[in-house]
Structure formats: C-alpha cells, structure tokens
Biotite code that builds the C-alpha atoms (Angstrom):
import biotite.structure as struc

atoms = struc.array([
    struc.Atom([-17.098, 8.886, -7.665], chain_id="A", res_id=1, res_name="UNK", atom_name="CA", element="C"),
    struc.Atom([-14.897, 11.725, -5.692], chain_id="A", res_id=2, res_name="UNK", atom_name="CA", element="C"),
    struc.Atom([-12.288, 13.250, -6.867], chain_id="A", res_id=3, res_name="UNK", atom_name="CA", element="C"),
    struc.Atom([-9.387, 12.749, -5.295], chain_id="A", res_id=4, res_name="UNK", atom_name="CA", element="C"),
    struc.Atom([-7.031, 15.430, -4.232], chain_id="A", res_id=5, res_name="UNK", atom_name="CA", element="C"),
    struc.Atom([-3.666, 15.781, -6.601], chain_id="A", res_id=6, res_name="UNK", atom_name="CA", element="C"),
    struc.Atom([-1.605, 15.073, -3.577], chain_id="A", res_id=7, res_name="UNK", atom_name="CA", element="C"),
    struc.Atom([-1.654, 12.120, -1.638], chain_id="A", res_id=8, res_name="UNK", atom_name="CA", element="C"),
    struc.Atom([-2.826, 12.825, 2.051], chain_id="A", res_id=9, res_name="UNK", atom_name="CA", element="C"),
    struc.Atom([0.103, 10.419, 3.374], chain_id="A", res_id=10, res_name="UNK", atom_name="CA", element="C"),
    struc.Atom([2.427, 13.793, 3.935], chain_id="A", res_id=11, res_name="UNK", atom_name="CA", element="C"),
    struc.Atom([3.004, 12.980, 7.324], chain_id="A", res_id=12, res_name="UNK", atom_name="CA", element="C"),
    struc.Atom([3.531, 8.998, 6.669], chain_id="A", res_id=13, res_name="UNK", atom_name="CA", element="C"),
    struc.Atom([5.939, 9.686, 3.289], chain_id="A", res_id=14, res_name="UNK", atom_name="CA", element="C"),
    struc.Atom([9.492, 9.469, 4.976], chain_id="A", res_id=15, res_name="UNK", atom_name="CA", element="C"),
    struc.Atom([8.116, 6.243, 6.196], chain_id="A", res_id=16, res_name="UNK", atom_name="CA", element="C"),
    struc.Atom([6.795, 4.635, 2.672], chain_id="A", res_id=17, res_name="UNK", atom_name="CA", element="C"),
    struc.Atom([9.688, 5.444, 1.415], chain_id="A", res_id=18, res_name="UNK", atom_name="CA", element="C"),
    struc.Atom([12.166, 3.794, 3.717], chain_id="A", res_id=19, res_name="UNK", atom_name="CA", element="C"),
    struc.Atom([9.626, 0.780, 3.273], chain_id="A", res_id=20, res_name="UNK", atom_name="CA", element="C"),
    struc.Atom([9.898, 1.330, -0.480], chain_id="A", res_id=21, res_name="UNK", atom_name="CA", element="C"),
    struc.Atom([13.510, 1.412, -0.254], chain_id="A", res_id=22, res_name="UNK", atom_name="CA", element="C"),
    struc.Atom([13.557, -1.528, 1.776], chain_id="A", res_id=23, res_name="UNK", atom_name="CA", element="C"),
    struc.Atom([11.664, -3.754, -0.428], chain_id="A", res_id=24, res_name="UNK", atom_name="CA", element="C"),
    struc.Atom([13.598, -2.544, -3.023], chain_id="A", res_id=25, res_name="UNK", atom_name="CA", element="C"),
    struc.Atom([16.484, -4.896, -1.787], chain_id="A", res_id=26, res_name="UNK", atom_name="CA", element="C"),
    struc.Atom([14.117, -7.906, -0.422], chain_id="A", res_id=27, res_name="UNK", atom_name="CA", element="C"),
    struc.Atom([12.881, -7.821, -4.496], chain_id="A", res_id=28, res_name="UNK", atom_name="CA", element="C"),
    struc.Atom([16.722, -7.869, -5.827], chain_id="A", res_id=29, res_name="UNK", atom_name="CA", element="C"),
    struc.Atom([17.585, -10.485, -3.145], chain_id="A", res_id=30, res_name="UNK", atom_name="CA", element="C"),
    struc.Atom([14.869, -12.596, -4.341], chain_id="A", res_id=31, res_name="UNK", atom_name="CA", element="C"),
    struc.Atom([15.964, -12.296, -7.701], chain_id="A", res_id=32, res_name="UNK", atom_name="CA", element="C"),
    struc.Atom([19.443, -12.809, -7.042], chain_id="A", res_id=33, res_name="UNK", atom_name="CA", element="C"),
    struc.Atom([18.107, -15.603, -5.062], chain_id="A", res_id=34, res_name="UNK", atom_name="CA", element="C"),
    struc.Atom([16.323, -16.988, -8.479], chain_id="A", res_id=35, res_name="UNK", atom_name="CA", element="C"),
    struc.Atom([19.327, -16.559, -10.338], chain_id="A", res_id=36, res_name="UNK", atom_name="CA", element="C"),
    struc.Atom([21.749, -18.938, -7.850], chain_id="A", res_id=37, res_name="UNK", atom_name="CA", element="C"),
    struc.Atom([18.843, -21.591, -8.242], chain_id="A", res_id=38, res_name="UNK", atom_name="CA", element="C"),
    struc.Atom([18.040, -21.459, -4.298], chain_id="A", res_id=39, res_name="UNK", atom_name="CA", element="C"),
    struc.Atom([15.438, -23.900, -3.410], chain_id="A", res_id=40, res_name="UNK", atom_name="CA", element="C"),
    struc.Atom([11.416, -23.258, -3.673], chain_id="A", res_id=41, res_name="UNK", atom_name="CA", element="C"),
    struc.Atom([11.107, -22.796, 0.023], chain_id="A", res_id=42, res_name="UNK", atom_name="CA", element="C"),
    struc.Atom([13.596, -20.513, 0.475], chain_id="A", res_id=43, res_name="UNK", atom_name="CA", element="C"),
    struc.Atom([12.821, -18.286, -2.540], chain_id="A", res_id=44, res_name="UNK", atom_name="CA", element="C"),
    struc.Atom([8.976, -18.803, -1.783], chain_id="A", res_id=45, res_name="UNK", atom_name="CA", element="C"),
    struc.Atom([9.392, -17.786, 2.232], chain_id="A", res_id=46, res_name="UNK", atom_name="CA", element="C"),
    struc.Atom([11.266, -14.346, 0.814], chain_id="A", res_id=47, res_name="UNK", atom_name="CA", element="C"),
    struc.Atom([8.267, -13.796, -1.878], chain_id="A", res_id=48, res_name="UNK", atom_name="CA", element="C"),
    struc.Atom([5.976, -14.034, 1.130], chain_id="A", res_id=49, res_name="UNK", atom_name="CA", element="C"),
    struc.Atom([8.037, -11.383, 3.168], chain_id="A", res_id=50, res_name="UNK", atom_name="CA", element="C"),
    struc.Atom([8.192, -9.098, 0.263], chain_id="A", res_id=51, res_name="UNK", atom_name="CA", element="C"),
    struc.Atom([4.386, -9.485, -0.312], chain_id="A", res_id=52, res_name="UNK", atom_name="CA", element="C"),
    struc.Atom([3.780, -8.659, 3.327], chain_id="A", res_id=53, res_name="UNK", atom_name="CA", element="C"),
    struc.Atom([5.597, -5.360, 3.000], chain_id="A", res_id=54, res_name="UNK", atom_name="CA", element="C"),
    struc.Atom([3.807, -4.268, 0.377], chain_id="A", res_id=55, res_name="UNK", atom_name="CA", element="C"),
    struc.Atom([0.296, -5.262, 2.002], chain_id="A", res_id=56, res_name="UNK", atom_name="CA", element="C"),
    struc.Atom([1.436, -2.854, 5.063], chain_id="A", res_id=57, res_name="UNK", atom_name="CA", element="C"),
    struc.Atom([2.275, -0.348, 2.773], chain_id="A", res_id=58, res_name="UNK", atom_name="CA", element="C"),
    struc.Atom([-0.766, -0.274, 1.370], chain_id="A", res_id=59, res_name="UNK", atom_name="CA", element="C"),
    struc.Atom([-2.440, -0.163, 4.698], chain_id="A", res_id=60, res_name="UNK", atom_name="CA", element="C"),
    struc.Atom([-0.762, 2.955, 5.822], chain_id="A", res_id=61, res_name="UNK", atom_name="CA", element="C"),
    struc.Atom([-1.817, 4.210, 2.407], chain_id="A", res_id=62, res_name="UNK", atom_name="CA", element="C"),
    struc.Atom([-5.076, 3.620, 3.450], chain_id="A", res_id=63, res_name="UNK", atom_name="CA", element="C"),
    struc.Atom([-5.077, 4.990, 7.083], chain_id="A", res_id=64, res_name="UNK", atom_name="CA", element="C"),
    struc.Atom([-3.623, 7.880, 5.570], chain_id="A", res_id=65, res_name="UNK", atom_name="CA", element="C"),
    struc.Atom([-6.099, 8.376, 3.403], chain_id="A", res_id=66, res_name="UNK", atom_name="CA", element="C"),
    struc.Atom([-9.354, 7.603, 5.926], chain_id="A", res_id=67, res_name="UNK", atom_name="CA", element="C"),
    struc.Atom([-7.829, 10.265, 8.295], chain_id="A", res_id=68, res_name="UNK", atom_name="CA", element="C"),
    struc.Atom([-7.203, 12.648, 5.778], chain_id="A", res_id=69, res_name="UNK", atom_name="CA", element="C"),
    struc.Atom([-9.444, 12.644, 2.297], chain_id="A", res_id=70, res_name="UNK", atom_name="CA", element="C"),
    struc.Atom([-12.453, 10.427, 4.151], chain_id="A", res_id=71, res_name="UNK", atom_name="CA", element="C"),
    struc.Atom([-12.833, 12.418, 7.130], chain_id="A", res_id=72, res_name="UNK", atom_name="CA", element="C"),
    struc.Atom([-12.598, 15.994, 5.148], chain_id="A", res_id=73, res_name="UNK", atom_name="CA", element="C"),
    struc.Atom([-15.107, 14.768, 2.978], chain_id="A", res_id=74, res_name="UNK", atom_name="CA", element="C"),
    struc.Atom([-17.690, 13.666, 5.558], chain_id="A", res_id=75, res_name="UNK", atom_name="CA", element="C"),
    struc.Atom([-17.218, 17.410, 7.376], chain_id="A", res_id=76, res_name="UNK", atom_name="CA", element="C"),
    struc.Atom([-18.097, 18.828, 3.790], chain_id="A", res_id=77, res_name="UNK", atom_name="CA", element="C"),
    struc.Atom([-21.152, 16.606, 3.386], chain_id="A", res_id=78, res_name="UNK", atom_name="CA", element="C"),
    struc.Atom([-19.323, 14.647, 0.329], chain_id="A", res_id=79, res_name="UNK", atom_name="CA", element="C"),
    struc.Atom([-19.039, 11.257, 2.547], chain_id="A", res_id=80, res_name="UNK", atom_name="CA", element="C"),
    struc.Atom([-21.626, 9.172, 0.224], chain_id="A", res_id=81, res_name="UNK", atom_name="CA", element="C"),
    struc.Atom([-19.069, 9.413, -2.887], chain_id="A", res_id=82, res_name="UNK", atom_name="CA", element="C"),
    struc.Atom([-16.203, 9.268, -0.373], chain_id="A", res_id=83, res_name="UNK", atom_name="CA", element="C"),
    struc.Atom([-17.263, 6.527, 1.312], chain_id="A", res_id=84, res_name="UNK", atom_name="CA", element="C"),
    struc.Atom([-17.899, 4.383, -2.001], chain_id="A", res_id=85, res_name="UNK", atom_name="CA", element="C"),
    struc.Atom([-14.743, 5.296, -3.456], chain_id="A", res_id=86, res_name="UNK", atom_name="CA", element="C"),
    struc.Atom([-13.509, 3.808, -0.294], chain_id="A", res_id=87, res_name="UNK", atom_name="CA", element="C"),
    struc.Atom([-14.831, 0.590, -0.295], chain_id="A", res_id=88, res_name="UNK", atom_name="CA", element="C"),
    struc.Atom([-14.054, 0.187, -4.130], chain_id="A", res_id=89, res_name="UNK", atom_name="CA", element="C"),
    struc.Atom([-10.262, 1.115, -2.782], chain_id="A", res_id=90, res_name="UNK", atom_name="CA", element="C"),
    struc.Atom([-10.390, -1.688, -0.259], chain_id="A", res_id=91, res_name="UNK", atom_name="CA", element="C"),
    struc.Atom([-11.849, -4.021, -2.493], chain_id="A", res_id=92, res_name="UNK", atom_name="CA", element="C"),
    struc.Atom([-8.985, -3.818, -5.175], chain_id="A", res_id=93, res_name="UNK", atom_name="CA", element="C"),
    struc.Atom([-6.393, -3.586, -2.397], chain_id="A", res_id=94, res_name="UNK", atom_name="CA", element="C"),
    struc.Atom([-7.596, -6.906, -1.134], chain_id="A", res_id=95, res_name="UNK", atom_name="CA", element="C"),
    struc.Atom([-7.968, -8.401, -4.642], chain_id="A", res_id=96, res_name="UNK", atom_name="CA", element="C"),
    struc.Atom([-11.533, -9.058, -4.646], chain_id="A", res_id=97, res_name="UNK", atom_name="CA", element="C"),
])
C-alpha cells in the first residue's frame, strides 16, 4: 500500500474541520448533559443521529481532500494502482464495511 504523506492534504479545508470539530464538540457534551437530566430516548437518540451526521461529513471532506490532493498526485506520478487501493480500503472502513 502507498505511503501516505506526513501531512494531511486537507490544508485548504482545515479552518473548516475544525470549526466542525469544535462544533461537535458541544452537540457531544449536550448529549451527555442530555443523558445525565434523564431526557427521553427520542430526544437523546435524534441528537446522537445529528452528531453522527457531522462526523460522516467530516469524514467526507477528509476524503475529497484527499482524492484531489494525494489520489490525483499519485496517478500523475504513475503510483495510482497502490493509490487507488489504499483508497477503496479508506472508503470501505469509513463506511463500516
């Protein structure tokens, strides 16, 4: 498999992810906070859900990140085979299969 670079090709998407990061942050304390009142399933459940979708969008601009970036270098320098498997093994454990 490729090697990936020791920085994250996301530069341009980091002040972003972080706000995101930050953000979720709070959703995960409310939801404990929420836990700790004894709110109802529903409620609690409906603000796991949120927090789960934040994290899947993070990971997506993770992703487009690195397809623009790493993926496409490596195809110009003739390393797309490993690239492109280390790819699909990404995507895989991103979307837990």
């Amino acid at each position: 498999m490729a090697v990936a670079s020791e920085r994250g090709a996301y530069t341009a998407s980091r002040d972003e992810l972080l706000r995101r990061f930050r953000r979720l942050s709070g959703q995960i304390n409310g939801i404990a906070a929420m836990v700790d009142e004894e709110r109802n399933c529903p409620e609690v459940l409906t603000q796991l859900s949120a927090a789960i979708a934040a994290l899947e969008k993070i990971g997506f601009i993770l992703l487009r990140d690195h397809m623009k970036n790493c993926v496409a270098d490596a195809m110009t320098q003739g390393q797309d085979e490993a690239y492109l498997d280390e790819l699909l093994t990404l995507i895989h454990r991103f979307s837990g299969r």
